[in-house]
C-alpha positions as semicolon CSV with decimal commas, in nm:
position;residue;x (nm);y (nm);z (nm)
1;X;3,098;1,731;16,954
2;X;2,740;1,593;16,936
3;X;2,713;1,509;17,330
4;X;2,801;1,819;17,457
5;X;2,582;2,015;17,177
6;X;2,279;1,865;17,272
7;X;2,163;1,964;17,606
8;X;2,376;2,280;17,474
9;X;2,110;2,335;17,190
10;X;1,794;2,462;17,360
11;X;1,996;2,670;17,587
12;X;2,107;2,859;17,299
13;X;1,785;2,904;17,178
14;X;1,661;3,075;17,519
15;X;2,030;3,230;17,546
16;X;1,791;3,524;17,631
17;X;1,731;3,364;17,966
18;X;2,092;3,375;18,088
19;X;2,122;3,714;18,028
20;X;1,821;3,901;18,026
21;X;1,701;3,742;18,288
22;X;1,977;3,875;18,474
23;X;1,931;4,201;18,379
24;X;1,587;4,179;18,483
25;X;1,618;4,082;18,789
26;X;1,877;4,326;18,833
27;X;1,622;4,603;18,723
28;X;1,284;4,418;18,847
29;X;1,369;4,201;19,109
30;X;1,228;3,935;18,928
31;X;1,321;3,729;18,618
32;X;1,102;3,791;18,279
33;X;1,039;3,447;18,158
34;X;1,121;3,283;17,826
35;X;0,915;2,988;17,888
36;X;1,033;2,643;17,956
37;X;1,144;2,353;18,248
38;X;1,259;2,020;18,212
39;X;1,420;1,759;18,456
40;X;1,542;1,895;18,823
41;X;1,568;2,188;18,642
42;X;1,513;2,445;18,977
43;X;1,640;2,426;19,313
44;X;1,275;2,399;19,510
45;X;1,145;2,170;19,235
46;X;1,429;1,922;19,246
47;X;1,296;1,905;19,584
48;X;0,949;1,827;19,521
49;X;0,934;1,561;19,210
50;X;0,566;1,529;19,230
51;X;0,516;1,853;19,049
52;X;0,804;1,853;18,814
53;X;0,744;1,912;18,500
54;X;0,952;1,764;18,283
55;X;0,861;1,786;17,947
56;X;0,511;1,878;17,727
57;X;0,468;1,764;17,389
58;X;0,104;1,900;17,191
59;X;0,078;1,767;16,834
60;X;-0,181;1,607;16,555
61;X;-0,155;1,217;16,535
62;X;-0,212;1,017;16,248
63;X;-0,502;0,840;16,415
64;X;-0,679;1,121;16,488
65;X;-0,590;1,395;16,236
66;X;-0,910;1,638;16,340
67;X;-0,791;1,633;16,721
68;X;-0,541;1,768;16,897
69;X;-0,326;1,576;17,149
70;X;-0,128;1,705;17,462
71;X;0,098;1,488;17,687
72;X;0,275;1,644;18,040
73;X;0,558;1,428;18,180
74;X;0,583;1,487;18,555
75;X;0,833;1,359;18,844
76;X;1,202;1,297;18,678
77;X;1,386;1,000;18,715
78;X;1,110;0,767;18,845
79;X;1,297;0,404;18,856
80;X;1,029;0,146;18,840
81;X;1,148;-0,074;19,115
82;X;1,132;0,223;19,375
83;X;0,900;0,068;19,588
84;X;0,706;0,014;19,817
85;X;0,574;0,363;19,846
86;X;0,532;0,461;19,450
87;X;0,486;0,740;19,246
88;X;0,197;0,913;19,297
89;X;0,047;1,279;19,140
90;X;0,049;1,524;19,430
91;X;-0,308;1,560;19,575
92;X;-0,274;1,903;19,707
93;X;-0,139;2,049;19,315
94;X;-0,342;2,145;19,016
95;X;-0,148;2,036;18,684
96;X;-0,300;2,259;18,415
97;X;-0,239;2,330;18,023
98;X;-0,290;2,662;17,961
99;X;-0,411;2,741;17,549
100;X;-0,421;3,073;17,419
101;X;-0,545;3,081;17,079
102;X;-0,512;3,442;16,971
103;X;-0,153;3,464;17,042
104;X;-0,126;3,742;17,298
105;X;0,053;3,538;17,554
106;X;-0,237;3,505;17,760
107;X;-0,419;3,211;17,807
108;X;-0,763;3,123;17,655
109;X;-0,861;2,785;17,776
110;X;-0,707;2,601;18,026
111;X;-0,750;2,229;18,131
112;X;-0,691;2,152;18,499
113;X;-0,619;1,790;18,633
114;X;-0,638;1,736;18,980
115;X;-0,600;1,438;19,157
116;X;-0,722;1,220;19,493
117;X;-0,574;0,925;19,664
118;X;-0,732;0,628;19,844
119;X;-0,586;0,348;20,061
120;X;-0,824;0,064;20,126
121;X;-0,634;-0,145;20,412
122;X;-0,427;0,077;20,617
123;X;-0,212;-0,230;20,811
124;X;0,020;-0,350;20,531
125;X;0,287;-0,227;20,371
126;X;0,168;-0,314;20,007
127;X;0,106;-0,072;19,742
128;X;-0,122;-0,400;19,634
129;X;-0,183;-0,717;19,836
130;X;-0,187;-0,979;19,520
131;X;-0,220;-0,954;19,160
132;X;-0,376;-0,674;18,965
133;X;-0,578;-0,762;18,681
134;X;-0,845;-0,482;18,665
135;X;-0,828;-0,073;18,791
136;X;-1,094;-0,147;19,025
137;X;-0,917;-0,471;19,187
138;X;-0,957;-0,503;19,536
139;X;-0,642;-0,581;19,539
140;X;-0,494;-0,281;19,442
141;X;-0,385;-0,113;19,797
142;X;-0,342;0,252;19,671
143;X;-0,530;0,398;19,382
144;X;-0,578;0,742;19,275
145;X;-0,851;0,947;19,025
146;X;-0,810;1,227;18,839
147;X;-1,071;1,486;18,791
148;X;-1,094;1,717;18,516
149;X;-1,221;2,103;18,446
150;X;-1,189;2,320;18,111
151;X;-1,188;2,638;18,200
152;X;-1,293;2,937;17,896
153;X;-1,109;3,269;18,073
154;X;-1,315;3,486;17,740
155;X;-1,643;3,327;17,874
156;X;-1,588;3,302;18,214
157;X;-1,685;2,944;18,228
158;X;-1,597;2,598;18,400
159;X;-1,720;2,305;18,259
160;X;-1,655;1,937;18,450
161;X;-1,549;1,715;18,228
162;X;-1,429;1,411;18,398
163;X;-1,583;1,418;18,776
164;X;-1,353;1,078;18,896
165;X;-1,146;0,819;18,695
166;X;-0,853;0,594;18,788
167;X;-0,511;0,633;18,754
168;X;-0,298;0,389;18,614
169;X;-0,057;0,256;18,885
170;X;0,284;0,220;18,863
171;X;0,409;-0,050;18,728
172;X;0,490;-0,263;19,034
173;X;0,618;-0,589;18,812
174;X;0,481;-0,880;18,621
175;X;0,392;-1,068;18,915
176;X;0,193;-0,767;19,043
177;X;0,034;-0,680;18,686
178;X;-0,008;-0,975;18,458
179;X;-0,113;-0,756;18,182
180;X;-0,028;-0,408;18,235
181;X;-0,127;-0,332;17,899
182;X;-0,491;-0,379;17,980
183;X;-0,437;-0,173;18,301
184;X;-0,356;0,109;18,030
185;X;-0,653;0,051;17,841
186;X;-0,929;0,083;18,107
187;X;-0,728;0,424;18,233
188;X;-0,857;0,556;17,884
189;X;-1,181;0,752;17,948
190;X;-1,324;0,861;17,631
191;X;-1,611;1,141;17,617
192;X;-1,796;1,105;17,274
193;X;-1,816;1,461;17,109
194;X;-1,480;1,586;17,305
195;X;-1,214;1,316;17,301
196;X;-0,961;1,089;17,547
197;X;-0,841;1,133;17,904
198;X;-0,567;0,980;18,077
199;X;-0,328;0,919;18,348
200;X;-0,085;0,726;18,499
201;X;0,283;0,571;18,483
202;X;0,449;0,589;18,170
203;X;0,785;0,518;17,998
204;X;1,025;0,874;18,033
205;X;0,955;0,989;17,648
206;X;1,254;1,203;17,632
207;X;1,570;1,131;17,488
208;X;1,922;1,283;17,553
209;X;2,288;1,235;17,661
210;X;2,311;1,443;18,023
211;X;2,671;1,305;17,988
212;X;2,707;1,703;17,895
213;X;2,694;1,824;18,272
214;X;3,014;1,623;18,363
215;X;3,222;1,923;18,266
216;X;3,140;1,945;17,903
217;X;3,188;1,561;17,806
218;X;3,193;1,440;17,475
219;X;3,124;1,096;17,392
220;X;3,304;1,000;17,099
221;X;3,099;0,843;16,801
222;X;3,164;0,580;16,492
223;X;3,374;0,693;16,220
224;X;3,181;0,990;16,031
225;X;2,932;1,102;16,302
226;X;3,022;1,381;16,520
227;X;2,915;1,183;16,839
228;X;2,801;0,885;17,050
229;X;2,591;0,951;17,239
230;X;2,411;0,756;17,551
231;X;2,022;0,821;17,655
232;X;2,047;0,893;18,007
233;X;1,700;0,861;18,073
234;X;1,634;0,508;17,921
235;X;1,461;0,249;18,152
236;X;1,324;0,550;18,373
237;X;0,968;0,668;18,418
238;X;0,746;0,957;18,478
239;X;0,380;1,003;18,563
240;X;0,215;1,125;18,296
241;X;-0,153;1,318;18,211
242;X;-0,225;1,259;17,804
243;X;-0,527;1,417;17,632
244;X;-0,712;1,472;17,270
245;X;-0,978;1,657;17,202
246;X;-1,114;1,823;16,909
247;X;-0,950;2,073;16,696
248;X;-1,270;2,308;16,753
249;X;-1,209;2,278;17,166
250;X;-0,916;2,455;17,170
251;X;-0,935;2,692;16,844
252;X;-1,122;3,031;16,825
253;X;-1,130;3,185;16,453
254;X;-0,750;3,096;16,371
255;X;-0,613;2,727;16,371
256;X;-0,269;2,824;16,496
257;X;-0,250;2,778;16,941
258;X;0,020;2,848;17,152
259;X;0,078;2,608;17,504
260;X;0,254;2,573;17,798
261;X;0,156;2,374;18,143
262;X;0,180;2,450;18,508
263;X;0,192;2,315;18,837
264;X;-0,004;2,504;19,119
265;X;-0,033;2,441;19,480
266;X;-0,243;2,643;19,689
267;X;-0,294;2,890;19,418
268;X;0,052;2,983;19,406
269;X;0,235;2,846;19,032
270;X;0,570;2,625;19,144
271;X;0,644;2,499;18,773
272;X;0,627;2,586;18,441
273;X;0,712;2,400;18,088
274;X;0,689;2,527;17,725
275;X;0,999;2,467;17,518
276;X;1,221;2,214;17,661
277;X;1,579;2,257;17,883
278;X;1,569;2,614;17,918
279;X;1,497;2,648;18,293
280;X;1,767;2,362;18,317
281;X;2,040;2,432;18,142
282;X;2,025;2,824;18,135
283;X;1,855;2,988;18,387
284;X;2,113;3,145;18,698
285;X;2,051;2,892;19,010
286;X;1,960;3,207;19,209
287;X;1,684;3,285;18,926
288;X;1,525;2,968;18,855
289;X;1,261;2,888;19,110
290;X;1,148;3,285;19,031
291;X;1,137;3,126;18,671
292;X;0,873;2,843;18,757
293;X;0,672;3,104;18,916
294;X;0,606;3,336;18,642
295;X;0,348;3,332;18,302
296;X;0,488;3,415;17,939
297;X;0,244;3,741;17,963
298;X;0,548;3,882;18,182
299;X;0,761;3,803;17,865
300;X;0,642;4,126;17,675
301;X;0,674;4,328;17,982
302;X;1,041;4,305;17,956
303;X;1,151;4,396;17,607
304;X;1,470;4,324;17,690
305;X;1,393;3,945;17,743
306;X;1,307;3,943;17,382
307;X;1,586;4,174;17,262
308;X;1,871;3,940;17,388
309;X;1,753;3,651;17,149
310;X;1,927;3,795;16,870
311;X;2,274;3,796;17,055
312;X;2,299;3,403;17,194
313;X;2,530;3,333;17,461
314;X;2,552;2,971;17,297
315;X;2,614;3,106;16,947
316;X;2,930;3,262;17,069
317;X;3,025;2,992;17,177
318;X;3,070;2,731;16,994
319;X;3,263;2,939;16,750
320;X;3,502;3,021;17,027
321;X;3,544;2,676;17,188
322;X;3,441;2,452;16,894
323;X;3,537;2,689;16,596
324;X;3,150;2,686;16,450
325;X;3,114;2,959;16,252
326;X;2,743;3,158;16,363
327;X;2,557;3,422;16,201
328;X;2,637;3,796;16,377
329;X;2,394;3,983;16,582
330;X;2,086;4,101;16,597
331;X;1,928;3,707;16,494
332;X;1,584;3,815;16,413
333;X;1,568;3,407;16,292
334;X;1,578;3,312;16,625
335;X;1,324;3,555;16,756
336;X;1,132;3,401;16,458
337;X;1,145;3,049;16,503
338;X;1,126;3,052;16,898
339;X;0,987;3,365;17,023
340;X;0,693;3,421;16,754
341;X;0,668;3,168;16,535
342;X;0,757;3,118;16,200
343;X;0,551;3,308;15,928
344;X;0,288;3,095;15,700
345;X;0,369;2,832;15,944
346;X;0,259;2,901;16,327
347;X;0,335;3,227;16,381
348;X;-0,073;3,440;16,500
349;X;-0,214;3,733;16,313
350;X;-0,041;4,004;16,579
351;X;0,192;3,723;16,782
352;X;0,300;3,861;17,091
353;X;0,651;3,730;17,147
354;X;0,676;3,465;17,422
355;X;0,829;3,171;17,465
356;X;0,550;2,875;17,451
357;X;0,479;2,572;17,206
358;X;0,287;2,639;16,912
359;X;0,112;2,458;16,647
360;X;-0,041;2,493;16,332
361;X;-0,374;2,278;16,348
362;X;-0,446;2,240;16,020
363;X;-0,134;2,097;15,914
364;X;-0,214;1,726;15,879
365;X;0,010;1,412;16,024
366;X;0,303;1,367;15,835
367;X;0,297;1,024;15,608
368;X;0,677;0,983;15,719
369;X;0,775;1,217;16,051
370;X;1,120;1,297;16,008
371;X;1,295;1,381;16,380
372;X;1,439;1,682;16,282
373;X;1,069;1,830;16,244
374;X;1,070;2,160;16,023
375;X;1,411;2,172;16,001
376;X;1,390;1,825;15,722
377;X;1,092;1,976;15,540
378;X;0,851;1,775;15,819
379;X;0,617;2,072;15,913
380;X;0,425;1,877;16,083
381;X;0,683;1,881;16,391
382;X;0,849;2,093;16,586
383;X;0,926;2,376;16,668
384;X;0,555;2,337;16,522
385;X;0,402;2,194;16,800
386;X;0,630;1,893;16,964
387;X;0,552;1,458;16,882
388;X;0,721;1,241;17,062
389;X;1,002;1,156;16,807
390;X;1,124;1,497;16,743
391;X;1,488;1,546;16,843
392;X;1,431;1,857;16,998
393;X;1,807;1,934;17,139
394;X;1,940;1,862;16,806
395;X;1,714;2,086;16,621
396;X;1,734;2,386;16,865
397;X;2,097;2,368;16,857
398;X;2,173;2,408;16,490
399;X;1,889;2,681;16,513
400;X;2,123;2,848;16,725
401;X;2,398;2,765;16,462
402;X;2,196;2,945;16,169
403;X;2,145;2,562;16,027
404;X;1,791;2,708;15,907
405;X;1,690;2,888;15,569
406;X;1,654;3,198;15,729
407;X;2,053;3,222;15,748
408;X;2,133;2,994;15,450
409;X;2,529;3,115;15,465
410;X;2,564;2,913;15,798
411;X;2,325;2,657;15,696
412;X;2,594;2,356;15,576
413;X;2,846;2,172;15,753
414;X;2,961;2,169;16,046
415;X;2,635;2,344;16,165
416;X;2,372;2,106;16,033
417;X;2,527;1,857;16,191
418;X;2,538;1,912;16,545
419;X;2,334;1,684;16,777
420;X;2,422;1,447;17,071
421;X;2,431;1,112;16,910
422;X;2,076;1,031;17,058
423;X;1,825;0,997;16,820
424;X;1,533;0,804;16,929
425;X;1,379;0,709;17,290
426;X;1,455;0,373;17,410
427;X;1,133;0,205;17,355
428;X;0,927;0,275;17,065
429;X;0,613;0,475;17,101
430;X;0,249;0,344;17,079
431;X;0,072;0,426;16,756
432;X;-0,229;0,476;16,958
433;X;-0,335;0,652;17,251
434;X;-0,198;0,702;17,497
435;X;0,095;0,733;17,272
436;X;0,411;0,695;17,539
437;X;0,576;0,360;17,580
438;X;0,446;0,142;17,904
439;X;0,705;0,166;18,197
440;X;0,942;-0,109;18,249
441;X;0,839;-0,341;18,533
442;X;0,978;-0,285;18,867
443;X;1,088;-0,656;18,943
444;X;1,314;-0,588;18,632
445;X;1,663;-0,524;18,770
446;X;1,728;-0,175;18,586
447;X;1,390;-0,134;18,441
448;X;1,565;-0,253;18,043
449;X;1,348;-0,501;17,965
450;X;0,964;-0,421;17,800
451;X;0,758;-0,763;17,811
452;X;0,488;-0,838;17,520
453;X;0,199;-0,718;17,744
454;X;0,309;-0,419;17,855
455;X;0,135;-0,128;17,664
């Protein structure tokens, strides 16, 4: 049961999406949004990798307990050996995070990352024409810079904050890039007084079985777990933009934000990504690219949206296919724990309800992060605010099963068991920043294997 329930578990949690997204469109010719993407998760996105979001993670590291760190994962499925033309971040698209720190869906400050590309010999077909050992190598072919704004929408202000900086390249192999961990290290740009910058290839953060699209599969697992299941995204890669700054940055009165990110190209929004999988794995295929193209401020526009949380598609059924018992309509819990936030814990003095990330600032780093986040007494993760390690699938679904205290009838077995089988990415994360795993090296024949040097 655990493979299929994962991918299952955050469409539950936005069951809103399937159907009052319908009826909104129906009634408004547009979708109202519960906010979220994730891998190819939209017709014209699967399309147009370069400005795919695929997941966003925000969160308080143990390094750097009075900052606040963001990470966007961008073009799915990036295998390392697919050269000779590599990934790059689209030139013409502004990848933002958007921060709004009083809770009324709207958003308050707003990083923008935009990128350039340059190509010093034009007659070869190298992405680099001999080994790499610094950013600013002549013999790195390609290279792109980021730049960076923070925009204040209450003051009206821009401020520059990074005017050029290098990308870190893919990972082209070990021959390519001796020591691609050093690579890494000189893509850091830190600003004394606001915190780190950085971008480039990374290892694909994300863990799950997709095994669940091949008509419901379930992979079975060892004696006494409920599944087996297989990450389909280990050995892939995705570019990546990773920043911390401080606390008082991104904070006005209240320590409790709410985040999402989007893609823009020529002022017109082409992805969006809050919680993860809902776009995905719910949204109608004639509905999602709409989706990507829409804020959470639409959200309260459409009560409706809102109002179908407490009657999930998903909930229904995996009593009637998997015999799960659920708690009954309306499920104010799950309006609670994904629409608002939770009370005492992330939820804003008067929240309105909209699907984003959000995160309690002044809860500190746990001293032993638990992957099932809030749900095993680990406030420190989600659905406050997302690290890397949370099992995100896993604790969305059994949300959806009323594994939570707010329905503690349904909170026992079989419901607090439900998960996929995949419990940790394939490579371990940094404890530093930048935080995500280095990519596997192209010239490694199915990107498996990490070598010593490659942070």
């Amino acid at each position: 049961m655990r493979s299929l329930l994962k991918t299952g578990a955050v469409l539950g949690v936005a069951l809103a999406a399937a159907g009052a997204i319908a009826f909104s469109a129906a009634r408004d010719k547009a979708p109202a949004a519960l906010d979220a993407s994730s891998h190819r998760e939209a017709p014209a996105i699967s399309v147009d990798p370069s400005v795919d979001n695929t997941d966003f993670y925000m969160w308080v590291t143990p390094d750097a307990p009075d900052m606040v760190t963001f990470a966007v994962a961008i073009w799915p499925f990036s295998n390392p050996s697919g050269g000779p033309n590599y990934y790059l971040f689209n030139t013409d698209a502004v990848y933002a995070v958007n921060i709004d720190n009083d809770g009324d869906a709207e958003a308050d400050i707003v990083y923008e990352f935009t990128f350039d590309t340059h190509i010093r010999e034009g007659n070869t077909f190298l992405y680099n024409t001999g080994p790499v050992t610094s950013l600013d190598s002549d013999a790195l072919n390609i290279r792109q810079h980021f730049a960076v704004d923070r925009v204040d929408m209450h003051q009206g202000t821009r401020v520059h904050v990074i005017d050029e900086w290098p990308v870190v390249p893919s990972y082209v192999g070990t021959n390519s890039m001796p020591d691609y961990g050093a690579l890494t290290q000189q893509g850091v740009r830190e600003i004394a007084g606001t915190g780190k910058f950085f971008a480039g290839q990374r290892d694909d953060p994300f863990f799950v079985d997709l095994g669940v699209f091949d008509l419901l599969q379930i992979r079975p697992g060892p004696p006494g777990n409920m599944g087996g299941g297989a990450d389909s995204l280990a050995g892939y890669s995705v570019n990546s933009i990773v920043f911390q700054v401080q606390k008082s940055d991104v904070t006005a009165g209240s320590p409790i934000i709410g985040a999402w990110t989007t893609v823009s190209r020529g002022g017109k929004q082409v992805s969006r990504l809050g919680q993860p999988l809902v776009n995905e794995a719910v949204i109608p295929l004639a509905l999602k690219d709409a989706f990507n193209s829409i804020p959470p401020s639409v959200d309260r526009t459409v009560p409706e949206a809102v109002a179908s949380v407490t009657n999930p598609i998903l909930a229904t059924l995996l009593t009637a296919i998997y015999k799960v018992p659920t708690p009954p309509a309306p499920r104010m819990d799950l309006v609670t724990i994904f629409l608002t936030g939770i009370p005492m814990l992330n939820q804003p003095a008067n929240v309105t309800p909209a699907e984003m990330l959000r995160l309690n600032t002044a809860i500190p780093p746990s001293a032993n992060p638990n992957r099932m986040g809030v749900l095993a007494g680990d406030n420190a993760g989600f659905p406050n605010g997302r690290r890397l390690i949370d099992d995100v699938t896993d604790i969305a679904l059994r949300a959806v099963a009323g594994a939570t205290p707010f329905t503690p009838d349904f909170n026992k077995a079989p419901n607090n068991l439900l998960g996929d089988g995949v419990d940790a990415n394939d490579k371990p994360f940094l404890a530093t920043f930048p935080y995500l795993a280095a990519p596997n090296p192209g010239n490694e024949t199915g990107g498996v294997r990490i070598l010593s040097g490659a942070r």
